[in-house]
C-alpha positions in Angstrom: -121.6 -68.0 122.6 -123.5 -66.6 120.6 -123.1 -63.1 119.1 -125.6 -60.3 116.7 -123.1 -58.5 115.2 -125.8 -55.2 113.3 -123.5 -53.3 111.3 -124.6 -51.8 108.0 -121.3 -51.3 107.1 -120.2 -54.4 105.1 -116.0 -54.2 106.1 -116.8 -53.3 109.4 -119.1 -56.5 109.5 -116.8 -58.7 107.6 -113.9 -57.7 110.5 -116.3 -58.2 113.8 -116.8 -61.6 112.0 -113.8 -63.0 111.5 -112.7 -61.9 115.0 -115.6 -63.5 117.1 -115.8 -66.8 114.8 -111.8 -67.1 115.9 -112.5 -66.7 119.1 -115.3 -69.8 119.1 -118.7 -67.7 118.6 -121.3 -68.5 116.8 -122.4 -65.2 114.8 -125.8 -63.8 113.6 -125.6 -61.0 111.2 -128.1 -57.3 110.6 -127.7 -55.0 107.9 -130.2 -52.2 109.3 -131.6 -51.4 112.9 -135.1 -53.7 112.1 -133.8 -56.7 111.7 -131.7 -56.2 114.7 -134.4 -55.6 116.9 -136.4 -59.0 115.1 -133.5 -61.1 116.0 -133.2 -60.0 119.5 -137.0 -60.2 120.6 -137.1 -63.4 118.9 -137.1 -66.9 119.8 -133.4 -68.4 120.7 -132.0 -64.6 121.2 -128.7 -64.2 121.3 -127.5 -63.0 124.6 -124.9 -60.4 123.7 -125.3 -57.8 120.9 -122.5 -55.2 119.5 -125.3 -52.6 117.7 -123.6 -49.9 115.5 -124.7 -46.6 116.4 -125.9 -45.2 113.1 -128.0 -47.8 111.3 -130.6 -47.4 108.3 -134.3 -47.7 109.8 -133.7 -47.9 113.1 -130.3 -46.7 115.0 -128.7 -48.0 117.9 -129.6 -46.6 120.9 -133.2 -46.6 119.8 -132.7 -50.6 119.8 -131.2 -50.3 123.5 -133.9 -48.2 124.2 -136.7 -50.8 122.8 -135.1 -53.5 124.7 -134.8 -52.4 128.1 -138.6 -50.9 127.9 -139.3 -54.8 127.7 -138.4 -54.9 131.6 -137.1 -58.6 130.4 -136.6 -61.0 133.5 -133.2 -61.9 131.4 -132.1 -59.2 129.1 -129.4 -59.3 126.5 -125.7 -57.8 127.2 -125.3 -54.8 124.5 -122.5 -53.2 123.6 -122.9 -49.6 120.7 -120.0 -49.7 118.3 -119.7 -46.5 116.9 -117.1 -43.4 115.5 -118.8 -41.4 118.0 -115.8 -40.7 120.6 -117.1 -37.3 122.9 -117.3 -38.1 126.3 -120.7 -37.1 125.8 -121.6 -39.4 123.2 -120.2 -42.3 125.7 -122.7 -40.9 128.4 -125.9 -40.9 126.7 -125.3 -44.6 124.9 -124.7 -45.8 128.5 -127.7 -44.0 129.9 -130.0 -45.6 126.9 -129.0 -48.8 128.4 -126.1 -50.0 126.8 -123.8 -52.0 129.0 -120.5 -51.4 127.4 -119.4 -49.2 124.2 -116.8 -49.6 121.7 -115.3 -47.3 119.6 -114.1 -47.4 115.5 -111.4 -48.5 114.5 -112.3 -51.1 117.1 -108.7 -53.4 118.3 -109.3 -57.2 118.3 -107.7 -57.7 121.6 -109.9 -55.0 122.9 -112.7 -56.2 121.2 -112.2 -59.6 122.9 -112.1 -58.7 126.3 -115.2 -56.4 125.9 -117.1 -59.6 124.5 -115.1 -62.2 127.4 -116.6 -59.7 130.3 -120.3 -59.2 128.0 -120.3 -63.6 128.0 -119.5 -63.2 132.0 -122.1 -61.1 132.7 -124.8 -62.8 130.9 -124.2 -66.5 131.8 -124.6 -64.8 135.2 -127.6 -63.2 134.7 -128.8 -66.4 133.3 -127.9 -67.9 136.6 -129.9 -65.6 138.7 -133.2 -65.6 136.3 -132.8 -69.6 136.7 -132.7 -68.8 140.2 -135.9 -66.7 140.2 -137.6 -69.7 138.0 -136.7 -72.0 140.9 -137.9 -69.5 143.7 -141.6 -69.2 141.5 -141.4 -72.8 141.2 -141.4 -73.2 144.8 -143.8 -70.8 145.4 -146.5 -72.7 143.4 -146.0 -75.3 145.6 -147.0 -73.8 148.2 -150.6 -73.5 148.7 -153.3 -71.4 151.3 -156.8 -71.6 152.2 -158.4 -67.9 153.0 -161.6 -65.9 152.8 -165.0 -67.1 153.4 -165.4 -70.9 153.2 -169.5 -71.9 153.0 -170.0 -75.0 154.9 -173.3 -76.7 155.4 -174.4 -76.6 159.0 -175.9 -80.1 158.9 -173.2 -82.3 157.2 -170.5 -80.2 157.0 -169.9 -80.4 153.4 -168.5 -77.4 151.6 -169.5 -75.9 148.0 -166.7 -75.3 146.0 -165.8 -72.5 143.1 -168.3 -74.8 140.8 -170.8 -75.3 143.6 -170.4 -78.8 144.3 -170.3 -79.8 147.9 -167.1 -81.8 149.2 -166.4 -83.3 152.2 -164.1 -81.4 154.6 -161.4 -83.6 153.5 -161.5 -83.6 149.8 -161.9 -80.0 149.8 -158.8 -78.9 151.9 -156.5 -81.7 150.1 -157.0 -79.7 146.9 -156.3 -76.4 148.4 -153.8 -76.7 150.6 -150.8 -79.6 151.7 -152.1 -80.8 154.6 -152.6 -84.7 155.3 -155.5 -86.1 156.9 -155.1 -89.1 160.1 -158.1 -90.0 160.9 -159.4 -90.7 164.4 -163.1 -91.4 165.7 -164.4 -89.0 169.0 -165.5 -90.4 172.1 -169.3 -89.9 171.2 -169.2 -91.6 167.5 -167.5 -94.3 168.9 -170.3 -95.1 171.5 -172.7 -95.0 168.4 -170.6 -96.8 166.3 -168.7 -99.7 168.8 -171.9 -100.3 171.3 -170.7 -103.6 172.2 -166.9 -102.2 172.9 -168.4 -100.1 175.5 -171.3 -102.3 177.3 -168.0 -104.6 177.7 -166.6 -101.7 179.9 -169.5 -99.9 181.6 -166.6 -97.8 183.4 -166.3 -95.7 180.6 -170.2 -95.1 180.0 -171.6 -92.3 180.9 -168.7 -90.0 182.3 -168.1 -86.5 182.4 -167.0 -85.4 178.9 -164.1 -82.7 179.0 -165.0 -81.5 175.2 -168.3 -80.0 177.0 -166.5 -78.9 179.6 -167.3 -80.8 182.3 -164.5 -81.9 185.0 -163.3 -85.2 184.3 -161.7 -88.1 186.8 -159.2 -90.1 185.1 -159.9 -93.8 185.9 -157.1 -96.3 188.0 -154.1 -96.8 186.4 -154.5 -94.2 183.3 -157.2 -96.6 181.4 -159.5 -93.8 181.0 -156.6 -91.0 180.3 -155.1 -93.4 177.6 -159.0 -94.0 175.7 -160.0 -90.0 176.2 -157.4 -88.1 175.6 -155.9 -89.7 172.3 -158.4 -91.2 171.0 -157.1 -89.4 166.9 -154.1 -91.9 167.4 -153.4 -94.9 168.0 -153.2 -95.8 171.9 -152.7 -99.9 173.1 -152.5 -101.4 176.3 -150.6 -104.1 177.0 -149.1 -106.3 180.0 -145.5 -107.2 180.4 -145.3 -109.7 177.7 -147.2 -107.9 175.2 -150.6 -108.9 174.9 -153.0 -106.3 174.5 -155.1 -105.2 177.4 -156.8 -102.3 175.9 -157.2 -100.4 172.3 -158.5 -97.3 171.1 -160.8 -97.5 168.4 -158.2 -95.8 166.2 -155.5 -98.2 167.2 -157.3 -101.5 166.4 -158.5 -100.1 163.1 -154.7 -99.4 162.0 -154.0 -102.4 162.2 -156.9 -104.1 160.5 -158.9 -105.3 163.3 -162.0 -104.9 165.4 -161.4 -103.6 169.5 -162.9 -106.8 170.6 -160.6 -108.8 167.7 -157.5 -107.0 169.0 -158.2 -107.5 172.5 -156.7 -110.9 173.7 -153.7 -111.3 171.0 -150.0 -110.5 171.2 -149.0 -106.9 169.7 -146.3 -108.5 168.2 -148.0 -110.4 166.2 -149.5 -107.8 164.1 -146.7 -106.9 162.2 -143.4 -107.5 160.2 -141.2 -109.3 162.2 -138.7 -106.8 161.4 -141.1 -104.0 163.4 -142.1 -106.5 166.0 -138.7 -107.3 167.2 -137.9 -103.3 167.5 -141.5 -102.6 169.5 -140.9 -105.6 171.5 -137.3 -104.7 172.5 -138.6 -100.7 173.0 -141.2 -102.1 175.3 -139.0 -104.4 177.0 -136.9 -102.0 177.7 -140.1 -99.4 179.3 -140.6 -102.9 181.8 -136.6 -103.1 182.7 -136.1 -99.2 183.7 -139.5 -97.9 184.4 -139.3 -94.8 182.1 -140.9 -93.7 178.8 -138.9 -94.2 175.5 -139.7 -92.3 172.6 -138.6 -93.7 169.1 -139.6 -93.2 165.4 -140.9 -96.3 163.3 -141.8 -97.2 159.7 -144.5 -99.6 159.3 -145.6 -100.1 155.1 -144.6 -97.0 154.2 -145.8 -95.0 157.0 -143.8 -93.0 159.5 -145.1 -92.8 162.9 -144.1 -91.4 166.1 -144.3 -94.0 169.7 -144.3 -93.2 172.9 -144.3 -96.3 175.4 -145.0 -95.6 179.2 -145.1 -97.6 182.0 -148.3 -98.4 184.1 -147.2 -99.2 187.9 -149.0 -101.2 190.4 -149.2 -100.8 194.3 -145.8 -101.7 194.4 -144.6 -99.6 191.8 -143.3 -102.0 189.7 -144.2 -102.1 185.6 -147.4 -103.9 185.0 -148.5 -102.7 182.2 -147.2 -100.5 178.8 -149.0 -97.8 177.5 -148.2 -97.2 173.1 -148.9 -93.6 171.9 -148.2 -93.9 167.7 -149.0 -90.6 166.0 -148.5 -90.8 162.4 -146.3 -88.4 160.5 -146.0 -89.5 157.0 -147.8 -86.0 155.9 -145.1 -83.9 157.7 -142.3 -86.2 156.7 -142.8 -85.6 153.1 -143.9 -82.2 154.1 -140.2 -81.4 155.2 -138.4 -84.0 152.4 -140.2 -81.8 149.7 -139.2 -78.6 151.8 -135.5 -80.0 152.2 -135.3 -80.8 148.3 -136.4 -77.3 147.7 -133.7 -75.4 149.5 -131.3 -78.1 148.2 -132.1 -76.8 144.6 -132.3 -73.4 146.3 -129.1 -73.4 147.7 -127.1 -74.8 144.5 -128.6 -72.0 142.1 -127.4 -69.1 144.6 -124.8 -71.2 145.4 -123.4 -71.1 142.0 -124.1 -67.5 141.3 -121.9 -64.2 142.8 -124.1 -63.3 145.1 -125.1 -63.0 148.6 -129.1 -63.3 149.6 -129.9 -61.5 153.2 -132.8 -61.3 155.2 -132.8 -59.7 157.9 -135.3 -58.4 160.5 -135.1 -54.5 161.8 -136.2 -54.5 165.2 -133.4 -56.9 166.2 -131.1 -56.8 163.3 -130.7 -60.8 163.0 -129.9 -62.2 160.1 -129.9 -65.2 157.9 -127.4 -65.5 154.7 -127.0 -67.5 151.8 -125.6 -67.9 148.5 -121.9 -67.2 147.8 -120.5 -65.0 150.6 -117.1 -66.9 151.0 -116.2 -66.1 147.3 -117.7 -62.7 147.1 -116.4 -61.1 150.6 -114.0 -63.8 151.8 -116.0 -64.4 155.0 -118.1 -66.9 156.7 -121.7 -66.0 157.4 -120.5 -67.0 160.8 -118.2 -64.1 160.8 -120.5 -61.5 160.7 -124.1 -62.7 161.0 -124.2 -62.4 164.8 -124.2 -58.2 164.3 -124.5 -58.0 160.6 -126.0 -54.4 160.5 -122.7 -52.7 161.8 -120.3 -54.8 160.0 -122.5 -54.5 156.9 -121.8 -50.3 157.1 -118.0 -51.3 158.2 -117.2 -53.0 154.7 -118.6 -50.3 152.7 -116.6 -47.4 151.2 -116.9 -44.7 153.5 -117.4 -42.6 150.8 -120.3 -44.7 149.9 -121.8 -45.3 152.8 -123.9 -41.7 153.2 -125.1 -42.4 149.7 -126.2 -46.4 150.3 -127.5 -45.2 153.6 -129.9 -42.4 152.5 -131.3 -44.7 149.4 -132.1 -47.3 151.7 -133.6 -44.6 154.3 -135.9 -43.5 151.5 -136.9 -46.7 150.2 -137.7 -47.9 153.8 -140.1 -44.6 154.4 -141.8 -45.3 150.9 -141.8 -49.5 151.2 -140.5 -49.1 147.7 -137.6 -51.4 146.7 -134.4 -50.2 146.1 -131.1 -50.4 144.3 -127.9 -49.2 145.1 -124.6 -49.4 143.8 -121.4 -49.1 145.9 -117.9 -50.9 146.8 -117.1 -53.1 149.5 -113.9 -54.2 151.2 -113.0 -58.0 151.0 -111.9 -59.7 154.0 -108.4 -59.3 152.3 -108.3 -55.6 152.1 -109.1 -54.6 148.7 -112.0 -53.1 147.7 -114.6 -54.9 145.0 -118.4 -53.3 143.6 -121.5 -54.7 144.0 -125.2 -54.1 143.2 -127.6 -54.4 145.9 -131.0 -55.1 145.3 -134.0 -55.3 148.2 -137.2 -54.6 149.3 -139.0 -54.1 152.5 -142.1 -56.6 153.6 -144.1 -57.0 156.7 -144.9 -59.8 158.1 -148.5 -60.1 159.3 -148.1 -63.0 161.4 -145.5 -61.7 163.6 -145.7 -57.9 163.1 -142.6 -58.2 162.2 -140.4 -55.9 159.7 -137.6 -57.3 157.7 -135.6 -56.3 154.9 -134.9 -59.2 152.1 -132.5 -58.8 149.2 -129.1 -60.0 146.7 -125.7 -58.2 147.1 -124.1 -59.2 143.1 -120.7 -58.4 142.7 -120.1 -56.5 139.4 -116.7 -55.8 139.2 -115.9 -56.6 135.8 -118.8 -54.4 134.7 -117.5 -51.5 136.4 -113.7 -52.0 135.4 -115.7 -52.1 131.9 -117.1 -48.3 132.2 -114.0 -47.1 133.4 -112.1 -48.3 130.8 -114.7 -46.6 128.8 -114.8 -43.7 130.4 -110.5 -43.4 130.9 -110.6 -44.1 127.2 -113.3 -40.9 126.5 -110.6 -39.0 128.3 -108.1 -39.4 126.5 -109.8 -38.2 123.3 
């Protein structure tokens, strides 16, 4: 690791040297508070600092002091070294900000275990601000659409930020995820297919449901089939697959006209691969009468199928009706979202902490991260009433303390952090730091509280070693 040793007093310096370079540490060395303070706001800062106390220029604790008022995502571990031994003294270097303190004549083996628990602390804070690049990361992924959106009342374009007008499509692709499947309505496709429909006058000039008029579905579900989805693809066919009927959407998926389509076996349209699987799906609607649903891939596109059977007087299968809604956008919509938590989950996973988020008028829960090896339990164990087991594993005489620091961040919607032991499922007792914050959910009206339970242990055998050892003098 490596180590700023800022010591203006040369055999004091030489000493801290030779111990951490034995140990395997890669040392930097300051003569005077200044240089210090360079080296540790500078690029490729160490990540644990012992700071003598009294320094030329600039002391110690004004260095602590400098470094916390950064408000750094991932600050350095600093320890004072110093002659200083009141109990006092111990106090205010630990209220500057310094995370441990060591006193002169420093012990090696003292010295060590200081440094092992300073390396501990910072390869897990490097852990969680990791974890909080990954969480920013994801939320630039995620994109929104809001406020007023001008659209022109004639074609429907919309002027953008630079004042150029987009179509409707081009203009939510850059703003937000969604994907586009394109389908043609019942009155373009009179404009645009004339011939389709003069080949079926039964569908000219019907009621149109989108104006609300009441509509009668024709014999058999022809009409229901070319109405109602006309945005996917929807094929007739008869018992051995030729195709009966199309949707304007249908035929175009697969590269053909209505009239083109009309006339040839399904099958024939695709891989042989596919075809074999729709045929044997369809074959199967004709044996047992029912709809089967299944999930296809056809040149890279996922879609959706629904086959249902068309009866006649006798109520035997006569006919198939294919549904295929595509889903490629919300397939890689949920890969992308399933790769996210993946990373997600291994940088909590890796860390000593437990993430929460749970919603207050019902008190369920959802946790993640490392609750096995911080507690002992399974989020299992204790999700189903988290609240009360929550309070049960704290200290009792914590838990007025925790409670009334939450309370008051709750009435403020400030976050909060609170320090306080809890029991492990094995009976003893370990500290942790918990960190939250209170958010409202505008969708749902919901409240819920979100937030990390670290374990910091070591830190606080740390102080008390320090503070057993201010005792003593």
């Amino acid at each position: 690791m490596r180590i700023l040793i800022a010591e203006d007093d040369l055999t004091s310096r030489v000493l801290l040297d030779a111990v951490l370079k034995k140990a395997g540490h890669e040392v930097v060395q300051a003569v005077d508070g200044l240089e210090a303070l360079a080296i540790l706001k500078g690029p490729d800062a160490p990540k644990l600092a012992i700071l003598d106390w009294m320094m030329p220029k600039m002391d110690g604790l004004d260095i602590v002091r400098n470094i916390r008022a950064d408000q750094s995502g991932n600050p350095p571990y600093l320890i004072i070294l110093t002659t200083k031994t009141e109990k006092t003294d111990i106090i205010e270097g630990l209220n500057a900000g310094a995370n441990d303190y060591l006193s002169k004549p420093f012990d090696p083996g003292e010295l060590r275990a200081r440094i092992e628990v300073g390396r501990r602390m910072a390869e897990m804070q490097d852990k969680l601000a990791a974890n909080l690049a990954e969480l920013r990361d994801a939320l630039n992924h995620v994109k929104t659409l809001r406020g007023i959106v001008p659209i022109c009342a004639s074609c429907k374009r919309i002027r953008d930020d630079k004042g150029y007008w987009k179509q409707v499509e081009a203009y939510v692709r850059e703003r937000t995820d969604a994907q586009f499947s394109h389908g043609i309505c019942p009155e373009c496709a009179k404009k645009l297919y004339p011939d389709f429909y003069k080949a079926h006058p039964e569908l000219d000039d019907k009621p149109d449901a989108s104006r609300g008029e009441p509509v009668e579905y024709g014999s058999e579900g022809t009409l229901r089939a070319l109405i109602d989805a006309t945005h996917e693809s929807l094929v007739m066919v008869d018992r051995q697959g030729t195709v009966l009927l199309s949707n304007v959407t249908g035929a175009m998926r697969l590269g053909k006209k209505v009239d083109d389509l009309v006339g040839t076996c399904l099958y024939d349209h695709f891989p042989p691969a596919v075809a074999q699987r729709r045929k044997d799906k369809i074959d199967g609607v004709v044996k047992t009468g029912e709809t089967v649903y299944f999930e296809d891939v056809r040149d890279g596109r996922n879609f959706e199928l629904y086959c249902s059977p068309v009866l006649d007087d006798n109520g035997n299968v006569s006919r198939v009706v294919v549904f295929a809604h595509e889903t490629t956008g919300r397939k890689r919509a949920e890969e992308e979202a399933l790769a996210w938590k993946k990373r997600y989950d291994l940088v909590v996973g890796s860390s000593r902490q437990i993430v929460y988020d749970m919603t207050l008028d019902d008190n369920t829960v959802t946790l993640s991260g490392n609750l096995g090896e911080v507690l002992g339990y399974r989020a299992e164990d204790i999700e189903s009433n988290y609240f009360e087991q929550w309070k049960s594993l704290i200290k009792p005489d914590d838990l007025p303390r925790v409670l009334g620091a939450i309370k008051g961040a709750a009435r403020t919607k400030d976050p909060f952090q609170v320090e306080y032991a809890m029991r492990h499922k094995d009976g003893h007792y370990i500290n942790v730091l918990d960190k939250g914050f209170f958010f409202h959910d505008d969708a749902s009206g919901k409240e819920s509280v979100m937030g990390t339970i670290q374990e910091i242990t070591d830190r606080k055998q740390a102080e008390n070693i320090v503070a057993k050892a201010g005792d003593r003098s």
